[in-house]
N, C-alpha and C positions, 0 to 999 in steps of 0.2 A: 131398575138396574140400568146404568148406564157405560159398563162395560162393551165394548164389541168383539166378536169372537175373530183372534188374530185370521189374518191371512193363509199364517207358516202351518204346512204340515208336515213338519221335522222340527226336531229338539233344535239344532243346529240353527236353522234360519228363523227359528221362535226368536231365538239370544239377538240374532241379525236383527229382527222386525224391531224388537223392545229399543236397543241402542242408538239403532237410527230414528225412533220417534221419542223416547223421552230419553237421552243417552246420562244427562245428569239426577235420574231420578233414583232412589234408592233399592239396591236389589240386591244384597244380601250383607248381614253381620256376620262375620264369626269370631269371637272372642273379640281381640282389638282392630281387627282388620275392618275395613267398611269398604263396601264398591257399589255405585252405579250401574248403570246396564252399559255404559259407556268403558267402562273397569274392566266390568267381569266380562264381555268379551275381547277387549284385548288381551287379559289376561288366558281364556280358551284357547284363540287363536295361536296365542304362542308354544302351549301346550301341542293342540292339534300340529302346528306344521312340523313340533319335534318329532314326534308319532308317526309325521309321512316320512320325513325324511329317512328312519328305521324299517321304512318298507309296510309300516302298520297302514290296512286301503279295506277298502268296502268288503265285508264280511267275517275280518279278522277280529277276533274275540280279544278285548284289554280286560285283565281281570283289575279289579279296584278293592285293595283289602286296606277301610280309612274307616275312621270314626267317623261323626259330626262336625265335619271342618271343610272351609270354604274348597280347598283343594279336592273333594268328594264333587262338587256341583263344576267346578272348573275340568275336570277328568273326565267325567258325563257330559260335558257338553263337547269337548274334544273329541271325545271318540265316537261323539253323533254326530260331528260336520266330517267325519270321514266316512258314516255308514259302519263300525266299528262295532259291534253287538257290546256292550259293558255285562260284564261278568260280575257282579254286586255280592263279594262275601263277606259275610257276619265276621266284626273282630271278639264274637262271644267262640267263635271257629276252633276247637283245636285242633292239635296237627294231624290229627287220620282227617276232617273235616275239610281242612283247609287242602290236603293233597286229594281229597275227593272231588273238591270242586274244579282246581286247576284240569286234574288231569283228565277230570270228563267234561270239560266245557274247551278243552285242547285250545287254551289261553294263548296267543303270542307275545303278550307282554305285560308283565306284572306290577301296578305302581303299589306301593304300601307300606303301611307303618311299619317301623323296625318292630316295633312291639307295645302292645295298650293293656294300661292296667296288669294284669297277673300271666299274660301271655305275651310270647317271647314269638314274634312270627318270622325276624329273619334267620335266627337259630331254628327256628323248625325248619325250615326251605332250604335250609345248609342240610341238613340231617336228611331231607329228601333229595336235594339236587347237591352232593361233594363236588361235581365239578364246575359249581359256579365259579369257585375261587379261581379254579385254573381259565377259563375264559376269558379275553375280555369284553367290557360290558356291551350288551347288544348283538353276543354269539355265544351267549350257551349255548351245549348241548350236552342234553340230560338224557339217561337213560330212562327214569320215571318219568320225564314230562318232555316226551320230544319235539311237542311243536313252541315250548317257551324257549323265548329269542332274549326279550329283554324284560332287564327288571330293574325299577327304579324307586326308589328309597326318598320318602320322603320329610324323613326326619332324623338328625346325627348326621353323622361321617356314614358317605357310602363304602361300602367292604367290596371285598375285592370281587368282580364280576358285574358290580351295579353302579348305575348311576344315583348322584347323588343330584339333587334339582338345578340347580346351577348348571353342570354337567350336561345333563338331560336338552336342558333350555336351548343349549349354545348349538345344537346337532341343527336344531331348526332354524340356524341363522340361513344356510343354504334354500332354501325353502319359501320363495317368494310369493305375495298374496294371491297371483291367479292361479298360482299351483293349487292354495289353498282352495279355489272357490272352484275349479273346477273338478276336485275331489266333492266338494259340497253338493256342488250341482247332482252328481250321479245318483244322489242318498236320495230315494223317495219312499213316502210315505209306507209302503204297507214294508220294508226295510226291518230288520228285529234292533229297536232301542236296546232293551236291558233284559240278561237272561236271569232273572231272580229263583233263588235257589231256597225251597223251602220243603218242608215236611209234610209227610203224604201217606197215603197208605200201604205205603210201600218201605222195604226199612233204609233204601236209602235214599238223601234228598231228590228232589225233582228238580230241574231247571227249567222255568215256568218262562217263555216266551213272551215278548209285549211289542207290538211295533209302532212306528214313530205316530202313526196318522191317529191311532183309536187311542194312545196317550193324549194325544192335546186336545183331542177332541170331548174326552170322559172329563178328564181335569178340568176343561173348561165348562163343561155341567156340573162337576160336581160343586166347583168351586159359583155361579150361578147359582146354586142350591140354600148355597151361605149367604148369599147377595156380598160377595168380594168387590171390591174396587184397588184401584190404584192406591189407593190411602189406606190400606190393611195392610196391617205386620202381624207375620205369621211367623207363634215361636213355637220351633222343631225340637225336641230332646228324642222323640220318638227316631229310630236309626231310620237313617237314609238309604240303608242296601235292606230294608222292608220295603213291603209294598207300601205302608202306608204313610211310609216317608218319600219314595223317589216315584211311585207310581200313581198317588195321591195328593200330598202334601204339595212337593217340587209344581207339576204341571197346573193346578188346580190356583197358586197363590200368582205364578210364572204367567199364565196363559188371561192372566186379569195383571198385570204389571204391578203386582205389590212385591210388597221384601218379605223375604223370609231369613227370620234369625235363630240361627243355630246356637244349642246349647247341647258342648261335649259330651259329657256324662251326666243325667240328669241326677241333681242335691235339689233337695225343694227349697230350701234355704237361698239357694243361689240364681233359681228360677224365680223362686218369688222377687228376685232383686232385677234380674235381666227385663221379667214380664213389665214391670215398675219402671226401668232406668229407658228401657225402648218403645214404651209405651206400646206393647202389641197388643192387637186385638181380635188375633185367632189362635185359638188351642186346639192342639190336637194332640191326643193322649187317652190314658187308659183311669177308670177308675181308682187304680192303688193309687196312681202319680197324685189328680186329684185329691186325694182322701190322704198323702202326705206333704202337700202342700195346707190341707186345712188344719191339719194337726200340728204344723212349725211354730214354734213360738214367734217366729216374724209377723206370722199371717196378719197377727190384727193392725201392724203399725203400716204393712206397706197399701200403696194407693195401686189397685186393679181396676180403674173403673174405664178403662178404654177397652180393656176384653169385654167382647160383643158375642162373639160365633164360634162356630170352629167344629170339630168332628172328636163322636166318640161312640162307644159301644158298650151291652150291658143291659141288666134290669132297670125299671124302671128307677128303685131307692138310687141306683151308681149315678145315673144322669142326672137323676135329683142333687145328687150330695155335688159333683161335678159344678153343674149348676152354679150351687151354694160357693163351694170354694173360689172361684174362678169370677164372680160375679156374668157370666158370660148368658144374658137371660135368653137370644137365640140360638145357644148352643144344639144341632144338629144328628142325632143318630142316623146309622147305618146298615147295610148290611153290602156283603160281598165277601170277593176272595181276591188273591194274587191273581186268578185266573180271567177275571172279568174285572180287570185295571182296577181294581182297590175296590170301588164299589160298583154296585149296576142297580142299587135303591138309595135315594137320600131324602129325606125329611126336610122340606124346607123352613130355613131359619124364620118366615113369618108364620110355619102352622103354630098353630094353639097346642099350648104347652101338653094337653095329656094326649094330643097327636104324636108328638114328638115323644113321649116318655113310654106308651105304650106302641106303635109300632117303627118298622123301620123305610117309611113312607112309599111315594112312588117309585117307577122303576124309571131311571134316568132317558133321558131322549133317547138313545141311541140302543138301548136295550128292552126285551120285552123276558117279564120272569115267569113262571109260571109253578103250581106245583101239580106234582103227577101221584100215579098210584107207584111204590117205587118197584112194585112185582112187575106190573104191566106197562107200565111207560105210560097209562092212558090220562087225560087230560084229567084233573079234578075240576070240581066245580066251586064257586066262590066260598070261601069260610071252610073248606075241611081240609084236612090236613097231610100233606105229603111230601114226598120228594120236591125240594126247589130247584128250576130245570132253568139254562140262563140263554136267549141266543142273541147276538149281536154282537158289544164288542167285548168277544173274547178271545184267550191266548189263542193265537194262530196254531201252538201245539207246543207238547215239552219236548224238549233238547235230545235233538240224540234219543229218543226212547218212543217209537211210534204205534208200539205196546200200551202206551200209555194213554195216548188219544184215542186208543178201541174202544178203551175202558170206559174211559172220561166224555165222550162225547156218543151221543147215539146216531144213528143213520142220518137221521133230516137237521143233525148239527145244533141241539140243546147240549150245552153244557151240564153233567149230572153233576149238583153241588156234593153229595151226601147230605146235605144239610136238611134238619126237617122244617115244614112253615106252610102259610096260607098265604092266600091272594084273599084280601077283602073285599066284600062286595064295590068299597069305593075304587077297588085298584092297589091298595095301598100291602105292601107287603109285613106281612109279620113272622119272624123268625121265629121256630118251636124248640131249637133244639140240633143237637148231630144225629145224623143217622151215623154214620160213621162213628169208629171209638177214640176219633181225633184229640186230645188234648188239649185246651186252651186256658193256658197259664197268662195271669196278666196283658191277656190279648194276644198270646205269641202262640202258635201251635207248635204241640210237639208228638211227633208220629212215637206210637208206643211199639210198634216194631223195631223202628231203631235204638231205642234204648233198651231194648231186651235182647237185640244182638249184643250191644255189648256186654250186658250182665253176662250174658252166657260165655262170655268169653273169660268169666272170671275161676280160676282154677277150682273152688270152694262150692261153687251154684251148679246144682244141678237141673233146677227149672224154674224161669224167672216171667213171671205176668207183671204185667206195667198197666195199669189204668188212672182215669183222671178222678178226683174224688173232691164235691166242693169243699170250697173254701171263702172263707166273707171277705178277705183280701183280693184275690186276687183270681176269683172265678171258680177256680181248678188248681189245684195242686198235683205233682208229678207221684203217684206212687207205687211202688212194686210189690208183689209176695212174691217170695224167693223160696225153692227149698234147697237148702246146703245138702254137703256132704255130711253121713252119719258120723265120720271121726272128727268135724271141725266145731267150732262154737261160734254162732251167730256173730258178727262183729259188724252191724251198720255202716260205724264211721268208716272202717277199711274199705267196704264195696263203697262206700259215695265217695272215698279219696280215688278209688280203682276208675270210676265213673267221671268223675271231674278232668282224669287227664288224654280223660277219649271224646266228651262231650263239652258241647258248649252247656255254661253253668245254669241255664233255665230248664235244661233237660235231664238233669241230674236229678233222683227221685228224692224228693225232701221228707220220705216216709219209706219206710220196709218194715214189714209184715214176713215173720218166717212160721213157715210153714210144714209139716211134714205131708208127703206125696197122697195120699188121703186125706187130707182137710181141703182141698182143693174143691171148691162146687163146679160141678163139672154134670154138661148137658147128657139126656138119657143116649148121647152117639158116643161118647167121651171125652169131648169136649170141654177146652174152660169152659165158663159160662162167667163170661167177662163183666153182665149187667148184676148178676149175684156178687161178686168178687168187690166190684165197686160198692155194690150195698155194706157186705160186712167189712168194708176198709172205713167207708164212712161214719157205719157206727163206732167202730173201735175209736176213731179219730174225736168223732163227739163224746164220747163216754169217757174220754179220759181229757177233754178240752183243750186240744189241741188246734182247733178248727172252728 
């Protein structure tokens, strides 16, 4: 590997380092757009001094509601040379979602799509802040979101109360470069980058904490792991406000000076064309992506033979098939969370393929895993099986919620994954399983408490269990047993329309099971009994081939 591990530790002066030593090299695609490191940080910069001139300065939260689009990586790197925490939410968000995030991550400035695909996000933020209209831009004041100041619009005509990017732009003409650098300078390392908002065992999301120094430092192990150089093209469909796009992907391609190109919403069709037309040669993705890219009628005519590496997760047959599809012969597995920067084990792109297919290798430089007894915390010994315990670098703590690190971290500061797994004798970690009843659809977790809040909020449901139940697609599929009211009639597709307009759409149960209040298996305390529940949803799901 002839990578050297940058200087910068901030997001902010990583962009600085890159520009000033290769400033004409290539660092990022999106759709037609193309930039440089030379580009894309004049393009931050201009962002960032709009940002100060609004008053946005070291500690103030910018939420970023974007798809896959260069404006996502130019808005993270703005609001890391201010010290800016980036507030990263999902446009899968609906509107209780999207006002869950704002208003507990107490945002001051919101940039974001009018609205993506089937969701309408500046009409939702009307419907929760009415007095945007009446403000002008860069002074609201909302009774539901009292610390949002500004909101900027980054596609269509801005409405009344926001800027629209033009707009936006011009505020930071005032805003001179030292003003700039010495906002930058103040940003150090242990500073909160990005506050990623995900699914927990709790029913609502968590705000997972990441700061600048243990991001570039993880990414550039991880990305080491792949043997990444300057001459990698890393293609993203996986989203950017995931860990495993801005917490992984971003620093890991960024922190070895390759490009990374974006691709909006992933069509295999249209990936298999990007992968082909930009010759990239890191994937990162999930099984099903894979497994519909081999299945396109494209597949056999396009040329992938530049895909080399990349990251992904799963059984063995998925990395196998992955593999296959992608030609990518040191493609790398994983393990980790949001909470230990994307990953804190990677499999290096030269072990031997049934290294790689069977575990999820060592524990990255800067991390040590271990697994425990999960009753007693005690250490296990090599090859058995337990709780996976993480310390080094992980989330500093969730947002606002110090409840949550009680739980989540024990005395001498191990991260308690839930997760179940070994340590091999070589070191090497191997993933068994959730200890927790987390969900994980097509790589994405989804907490089954939250979606049984909403069930229950459905007039009809009188008690709604949610568990994961596999699936050969996509790992895990979402599904509920409900039991209704005795004067109503089962109606599925009503509760998954009722669910759709409260949930983002991978959390919406793609199975219901109705039940009456005794068919429930339920433990000798009275208890569901969740692992019973999973079993006969499973079968039901096999016995009629659905699954």
């Amino acid at each position: 590997m002839t990578t050297t591990r940058p200087q910068s530790r901030t997001l902010g002066d990583l962009l600085d380092e890159l520009a000033a030593a290769t400033p004409q090299a290539p660092a990022l695609v999106s759709g037609a757009e193309r930039f440089d490191f030379a580009a894309l940080k004049a393009r931050t910069d201009a962002f960032a001094r709009a940002l100060l001139a609004l008053g946005i300065g070291r500690g103030d939260r910018v939420a970023l509601l974007c798809s896959n689009r260069s404006e996502w990586v130019v808005v993270a790197g703005a609001a890391a040379k201010l010290g800016a925490p980036l507030v990263a939410i999902s446009t899968f968000s609906s509107p209780r979602e999207l006002a869950y995030a704002l208003e507990h991550s107490g945002a001051q400035a919101l940039v974001m799509l009018s609205g993506f695909r089937d969701r309408h996000f500046l009409q939702a933020l009307g419907e929760l802040c009415p007095e945007l209209a009446r403000y002008p831009p860069g002074a609201l004041q909302s009774a539901a979101l009292p610390a949002l100041r500004t909101v900027v619009v980054l596609d269509g005509d801005a409405s009344p109360g926001t800027f629209g990017p033009a707009e936006f732009l011009a505020r930071g003409s005032c805003v001179d470069a030292p003003a700039l650098a010495r906002a930058q300078a103040a940003v150090a390392p242990d500073d909160i980058c990005f506050i990623l908002y995900t699914s927990g065992s709790t029913a609502a999301p968590k705000g997972v904490t990441l700061a600048h120094g243990p991001l570039l430092a993880n990414g550039f192990d991880i990305g080491e792991r792949q043997h990444l150089t300057a001459e990698d093209r890393l293609w993203l469909s996986v989203p950017l406000f995931w860990a495993f796009g801005s917490a992984n992907a971003m620093p890991a391609i960024m922190t070895h000076g390759g490009c990374m190109v974006l691709q909006e919403v992933f069509e295999p069709g249209a990936a298999l064309a990007l992968i082909e037309r930009e010759r990239c040669s890191v994937y990162y993705g999930m099984a099903n992506m894979a497994r519909a890219l081999l299945e396109h009628p494209d597949h056999p005519g396009r040329r992938l033979g530049t895909m080399r590496t990349g990251l992904t997760i799963g059984p063995p047959e998925d990395i196998a098939l992955t593999i296959q599809a992608l030609g990518a012969a040191q493609l790398c597995t994983v393990y980790g969370s949001t909470e230990t920067y994307g990953n804190c084990a990677v499999t290096d792109a030269h072990d031997p393929l049934p290294l790689r297919l069977a575990t999820q290798g060592l524990p990255l430089p800067g991390m040590t895993v271990r697994a425990v007894d999960p009753a007693t915390r005690a250490p296990l010994p090599p090859g058995e099986t337990g709780e996976l315990a993480v310390r080094g670098y992980t989330t500093p703590g969730y947002f606002r919620a110090p409840e949550l690190d009680a739980q989540a971290f024990d005395a001498a500061g191990w991260f308690l994954t839930g997760d179940l797994g070994s340590i091999e004798p070589d070191g090497r970690v191997r993933f068994r399983g959730r200890l927790k009843e987390m969900i994980k659809t097509g790589g994405v977790n989804v907490a089954p408490l939250e979606v049984e809040h909403v069930l229950l909020q459905h007039p009809d449901i009188v008690q709604a269990h949610v568990v994961g139940v596999p699936d050969q697609l996509k790992g895990e599929i979402v599904a509920a047993a409900v039991e209704i009211r005795a004067d109503t009639e089962p109606d599925a597709a009503a509760i998954k329309a009722f669910c759709r307009e409260r949930l983002a759409s991978y959390k919406v149960p793609t199975r219901f099971a109705f039940r009456a209040a005794g068919e429930f298996p339920r433990t000798p305390t009275g208890k569901i009994h969740k692992p019973g529940l999973r079993q006969e949803l499973a079968q039901e799901l096999a016995s009629d081939g659905t699954s």
